[in-house]
C-alpha positions as CSV (number, residue, x, y, z in Angstrom):
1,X,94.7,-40.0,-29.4
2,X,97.2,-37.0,-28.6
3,X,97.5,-35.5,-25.7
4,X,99.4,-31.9,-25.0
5,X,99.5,-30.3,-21.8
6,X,99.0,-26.4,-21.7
7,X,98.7,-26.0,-18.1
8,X,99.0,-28.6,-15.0
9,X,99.1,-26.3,-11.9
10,X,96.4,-25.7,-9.7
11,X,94.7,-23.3,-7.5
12,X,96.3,-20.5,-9.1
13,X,99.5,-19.9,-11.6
14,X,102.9,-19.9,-10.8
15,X,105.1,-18.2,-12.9
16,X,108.4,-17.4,-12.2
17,X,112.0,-19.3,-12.7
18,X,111.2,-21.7,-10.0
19,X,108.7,-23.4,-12.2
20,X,110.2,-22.7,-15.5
21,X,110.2,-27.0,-15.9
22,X,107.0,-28.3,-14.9
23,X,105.2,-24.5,-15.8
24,X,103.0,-22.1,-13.9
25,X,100.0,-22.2,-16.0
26,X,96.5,-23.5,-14.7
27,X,94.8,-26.8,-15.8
28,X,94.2,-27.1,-19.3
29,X,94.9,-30.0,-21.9
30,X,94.1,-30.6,-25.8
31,X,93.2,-33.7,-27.2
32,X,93.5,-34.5,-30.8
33,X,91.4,-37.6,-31.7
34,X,91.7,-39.9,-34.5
35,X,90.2,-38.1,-37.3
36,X,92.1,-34.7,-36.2
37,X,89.5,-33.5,-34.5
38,X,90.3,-31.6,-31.0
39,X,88.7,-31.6,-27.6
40,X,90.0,-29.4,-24.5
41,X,90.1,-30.3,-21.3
42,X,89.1,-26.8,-18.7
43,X,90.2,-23.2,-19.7
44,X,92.7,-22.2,-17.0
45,X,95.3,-20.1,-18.2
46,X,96.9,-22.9,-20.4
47,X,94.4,-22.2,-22.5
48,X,95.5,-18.6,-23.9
49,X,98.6,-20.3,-25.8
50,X,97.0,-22.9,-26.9
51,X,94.0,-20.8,-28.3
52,X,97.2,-18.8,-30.2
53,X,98.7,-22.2,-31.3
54,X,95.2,-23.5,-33.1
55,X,94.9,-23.2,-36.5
56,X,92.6,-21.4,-38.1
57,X,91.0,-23.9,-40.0
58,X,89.9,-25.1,-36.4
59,X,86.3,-23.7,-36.7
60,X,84.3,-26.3,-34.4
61,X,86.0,-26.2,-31.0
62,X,84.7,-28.3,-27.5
63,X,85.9,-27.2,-23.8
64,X,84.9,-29.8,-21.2
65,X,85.1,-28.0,-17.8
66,X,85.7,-29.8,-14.6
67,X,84.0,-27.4,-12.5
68,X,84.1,-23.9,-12.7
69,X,86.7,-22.8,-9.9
70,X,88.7,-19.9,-11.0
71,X,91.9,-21.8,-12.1
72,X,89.9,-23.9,-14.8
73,X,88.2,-20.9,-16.0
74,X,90.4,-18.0,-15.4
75,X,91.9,-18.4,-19.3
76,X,88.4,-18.2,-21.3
77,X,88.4,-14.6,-21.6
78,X,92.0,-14.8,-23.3
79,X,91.0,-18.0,-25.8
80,X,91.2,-16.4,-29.0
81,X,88.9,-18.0,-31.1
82,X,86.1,-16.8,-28.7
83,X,86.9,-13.4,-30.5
84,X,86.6,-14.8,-33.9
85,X,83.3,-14.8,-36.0
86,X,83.8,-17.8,-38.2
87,X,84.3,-20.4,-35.0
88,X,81.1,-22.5,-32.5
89,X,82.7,-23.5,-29.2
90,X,80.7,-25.6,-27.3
91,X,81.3,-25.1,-23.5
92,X,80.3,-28.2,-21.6
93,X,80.3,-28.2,-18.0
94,X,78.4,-29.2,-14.3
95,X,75.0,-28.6,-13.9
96,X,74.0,-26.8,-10.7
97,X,70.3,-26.1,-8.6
98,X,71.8,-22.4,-8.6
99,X,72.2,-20.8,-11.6
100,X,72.6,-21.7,-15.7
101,X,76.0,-23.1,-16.9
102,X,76.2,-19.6,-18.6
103,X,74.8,-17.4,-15.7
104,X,77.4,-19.2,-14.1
105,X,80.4,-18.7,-16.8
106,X,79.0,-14.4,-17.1
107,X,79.9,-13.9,-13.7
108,X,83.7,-14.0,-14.5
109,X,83.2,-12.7,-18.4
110,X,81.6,-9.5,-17.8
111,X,82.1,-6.3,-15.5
112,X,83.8,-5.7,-13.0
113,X,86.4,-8.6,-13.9
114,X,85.9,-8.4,-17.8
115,X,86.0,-5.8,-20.7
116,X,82.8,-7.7,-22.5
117,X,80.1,-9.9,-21.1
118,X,80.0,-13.5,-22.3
119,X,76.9,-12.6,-24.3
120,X,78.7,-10.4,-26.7
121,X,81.8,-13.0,-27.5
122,X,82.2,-12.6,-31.5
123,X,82.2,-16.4,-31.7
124,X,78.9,-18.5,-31.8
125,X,79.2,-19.6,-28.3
126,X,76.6,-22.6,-26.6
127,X,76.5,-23.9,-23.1
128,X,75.4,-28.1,-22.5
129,X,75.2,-28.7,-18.8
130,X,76.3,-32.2,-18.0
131,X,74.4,-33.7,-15.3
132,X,75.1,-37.2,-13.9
133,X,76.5,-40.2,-16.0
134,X,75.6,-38.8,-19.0
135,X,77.6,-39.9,-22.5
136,X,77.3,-37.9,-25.8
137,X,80.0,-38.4,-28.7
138,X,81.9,-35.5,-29.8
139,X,83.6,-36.7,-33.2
140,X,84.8,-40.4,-33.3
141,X,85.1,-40.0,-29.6
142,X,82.7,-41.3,-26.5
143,X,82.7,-39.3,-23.9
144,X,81.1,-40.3,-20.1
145,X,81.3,-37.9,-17.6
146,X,80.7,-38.6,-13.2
147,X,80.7,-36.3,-10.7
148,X,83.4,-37.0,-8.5
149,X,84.7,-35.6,-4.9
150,X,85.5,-32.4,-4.9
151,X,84.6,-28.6,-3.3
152,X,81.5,-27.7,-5.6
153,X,79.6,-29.5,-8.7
154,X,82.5,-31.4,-10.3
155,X,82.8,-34.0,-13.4
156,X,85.6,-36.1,-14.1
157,X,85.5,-37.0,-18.2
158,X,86.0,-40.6,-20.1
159,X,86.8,-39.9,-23.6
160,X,87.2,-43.1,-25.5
161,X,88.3,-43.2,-29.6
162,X,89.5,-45.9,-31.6
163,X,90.0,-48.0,-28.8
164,X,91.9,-46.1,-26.5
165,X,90.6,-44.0,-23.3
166,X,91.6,-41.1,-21.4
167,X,90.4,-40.4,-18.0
168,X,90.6,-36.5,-17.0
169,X,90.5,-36.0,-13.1
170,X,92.3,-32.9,-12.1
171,X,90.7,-32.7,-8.8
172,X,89.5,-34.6,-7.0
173,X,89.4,-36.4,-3.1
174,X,88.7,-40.0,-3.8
175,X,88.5,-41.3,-0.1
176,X,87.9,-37.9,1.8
177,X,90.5,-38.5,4.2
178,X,89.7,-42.0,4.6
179,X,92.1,-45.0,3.8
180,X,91.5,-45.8,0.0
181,X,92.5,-49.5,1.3
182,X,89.7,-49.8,3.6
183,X,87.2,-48.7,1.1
184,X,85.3,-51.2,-1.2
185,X,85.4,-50.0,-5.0
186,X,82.1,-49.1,-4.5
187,X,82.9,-46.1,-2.0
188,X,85.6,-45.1,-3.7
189,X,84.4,-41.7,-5.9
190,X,85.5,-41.9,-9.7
191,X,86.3,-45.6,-9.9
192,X,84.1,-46.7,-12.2
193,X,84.8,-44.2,-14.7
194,X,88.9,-44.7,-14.5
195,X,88.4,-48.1,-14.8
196,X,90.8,-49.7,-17.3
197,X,91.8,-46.2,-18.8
198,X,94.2,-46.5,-20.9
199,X,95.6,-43.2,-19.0
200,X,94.5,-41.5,-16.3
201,X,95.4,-37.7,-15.5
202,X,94.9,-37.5,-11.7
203,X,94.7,-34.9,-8.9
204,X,98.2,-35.1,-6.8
205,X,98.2,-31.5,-5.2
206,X,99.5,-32.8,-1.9
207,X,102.5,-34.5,-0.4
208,X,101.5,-37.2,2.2
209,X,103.0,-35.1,5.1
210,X,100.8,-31.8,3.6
211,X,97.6,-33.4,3.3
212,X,96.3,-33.5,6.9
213,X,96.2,-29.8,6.9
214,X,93.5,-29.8,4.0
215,X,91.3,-32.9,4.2
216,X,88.3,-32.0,2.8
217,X,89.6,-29.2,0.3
218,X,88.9,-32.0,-2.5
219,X,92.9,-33.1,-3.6
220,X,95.0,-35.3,-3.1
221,X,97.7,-36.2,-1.9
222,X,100.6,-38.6,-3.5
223,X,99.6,-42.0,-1.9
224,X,96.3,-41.9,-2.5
225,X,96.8,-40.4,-6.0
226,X,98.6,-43.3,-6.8
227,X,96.7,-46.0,-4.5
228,X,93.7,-45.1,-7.0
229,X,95.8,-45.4,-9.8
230,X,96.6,-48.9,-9.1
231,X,92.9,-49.8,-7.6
232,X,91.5,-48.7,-10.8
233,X,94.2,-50.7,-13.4
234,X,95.3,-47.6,-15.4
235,X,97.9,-48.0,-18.1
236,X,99.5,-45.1,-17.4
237,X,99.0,-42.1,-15.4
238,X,100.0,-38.3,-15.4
239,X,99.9,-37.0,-11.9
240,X,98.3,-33.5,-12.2
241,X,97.4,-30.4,-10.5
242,X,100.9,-29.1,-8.8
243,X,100.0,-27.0,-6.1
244,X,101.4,-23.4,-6.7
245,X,103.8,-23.7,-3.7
246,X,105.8,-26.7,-5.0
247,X,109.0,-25.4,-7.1
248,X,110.5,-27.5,-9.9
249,X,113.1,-28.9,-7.3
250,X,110.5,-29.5,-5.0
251,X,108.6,-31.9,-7.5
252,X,111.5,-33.3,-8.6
253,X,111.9,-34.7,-4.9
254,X,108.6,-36.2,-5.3
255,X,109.0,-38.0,-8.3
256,X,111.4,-39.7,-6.6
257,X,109.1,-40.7,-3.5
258,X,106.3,-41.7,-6.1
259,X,108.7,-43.7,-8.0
260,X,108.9,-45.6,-4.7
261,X,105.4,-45.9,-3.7
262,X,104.3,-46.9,-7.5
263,X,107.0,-49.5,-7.5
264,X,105.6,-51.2,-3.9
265,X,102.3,-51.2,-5.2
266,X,103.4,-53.0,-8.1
267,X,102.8,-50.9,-10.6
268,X,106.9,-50.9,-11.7
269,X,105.8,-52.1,-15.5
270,X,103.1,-48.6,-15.9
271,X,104.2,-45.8,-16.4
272,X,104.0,-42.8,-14.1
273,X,104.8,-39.3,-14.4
274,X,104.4,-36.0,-13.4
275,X,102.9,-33.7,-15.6
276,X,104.9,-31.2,-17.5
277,X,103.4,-28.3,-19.4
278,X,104.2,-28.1,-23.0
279,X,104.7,-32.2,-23.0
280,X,103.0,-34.6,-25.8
281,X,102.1,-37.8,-25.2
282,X,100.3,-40.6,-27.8
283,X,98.0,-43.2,-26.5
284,X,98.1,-45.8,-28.9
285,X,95.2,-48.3,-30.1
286,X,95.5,-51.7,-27.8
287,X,96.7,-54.7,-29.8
288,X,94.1,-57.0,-30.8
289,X,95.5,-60.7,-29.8
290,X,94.7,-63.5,-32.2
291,X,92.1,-65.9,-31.7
């Protein structure tokens, strides 16, 4: 499985030279699974370049959105193969009492804040509303999605292929402001789905010191990005979701106080990173030990 981030900030993007390292654009991330198939991962504004990077020969396409706030949606009117007549994109995403997955969607594509209406796309476009634990397989790949903590109806995603797993949590509140190390697994949101992932991509909007001010807005903040990291056993994880105020200098102070949290949780021998957009990462098969 390959992995390719387009877009790791959140709330809204950031542009500018103060986040020409760890880039401006919203959430979005492409997978390529084993047989060269590709999945995406929400449609914030990462999405645009990575709609002009795909090949034309990429005909079927899949977006699985996290929930529909405007910074994982805000790039699907500018995804180019929705304007192309040869390609089907399937647009999975949270079911809701309220309205349709694409009653939901045509609110953003369509007037006043759109040129077209989401009805008139030239692509073949279909809407699958995910609702609770529910696993389908895309490809050679598994996928499981959970709601999880956060403002809204929100999934995190499980994709597993050929014996590796990625777990996709861009935002999310496990604990709610309580103490992840007071909580039983069972109370902690998302933690059976992250279990074991080979990596997880993880919600770390907040510093410690900024999260009291916005306990409940459904991120979170380094320690217990990391503290659920480690409660869960992932391989390796990709902390996600930069909040829009936090310059590359600014991050790059973090990664030094995650560094040091990771390493007195024990976690010195998996990896931990924050994510950078443009980077490209490979989650290899596990070994199989001998008998």
């Amino acid at each position: 499985m390959r992995i390719k981030v387009w877009g790791a900030r959140g709330s809204i993007p950031a542009p500018g030279p103060e986040t020409t390292r760890y880039g401006g654009n919203t959430s979005c991330v492409e997978l390529t699974l084993s047989d060269g198939s590709t999945l995406i991962l929400d449609a914030g504004t990462g999405i645009r370049p990575l709609g002009l990077a795909l090949p034309r020969t990429q005909q079927r396409i899949h977006i699985l959105l996290t929930h529909l706030h405007l910074d994982h949606i805000q790039g699907l009117m500018f995804f180019r193969p929705l304007f192309r007549e040869d390609c089907e994109v399937t647009i999975w995403g949270p079911a809701s009492p309220e309205a349709s997955l694409c009653d939901r969607i045509a609110r953003y594509i369509s007037a006043p804040l759109a040129p077209v209406d989401v009805r008139d796309l030239p692509a073949a476009v279909s809407f699958r509303e995910v609702a609770e634990s529910l696993e389908w397989d895309v490809g050679p790949a598994r996928i499981r999605a959970q709601l999880v903590n956060h403002r809204g109806p929100t999934l995190g995603y499980r994709i597993d292929d050929a014996d590796a797993s990625l777990c996709y949590i861009p935002d999310h509140e496990p604990g709610l402001g309580a103490p992840l190390s007071e909580l039983d697994d069972d109370w902690i949101s998302g933690f059976e789905l992250a279990r074991g992932a080979s990596m997880l991509i993880h919600d770390c909007q907040y510093t410690d010191s900024e999260y009291p001010r916005y306990v409940g807005w459904g991120h979170s903040p380094v320690s217990d990005a990391l503290g659920f990291a480690h409660r869960v056993g992932a391989e390796q994880v990709l902390l996600f979701h930069h909040d829009p105020l936090h310059s590359d200098d600014f991050l790059d102070a973090m990664r030094l106080q995650i560094g040091s949290i990771w390493g007195a949780l024990g976690g010195a021998s998996r990896p931990v990173e924050l994510a950078i957009e443009r980077s490209e990462l490979v989650l290899a098969e596990r070994a199989v030990q001998p008998a």
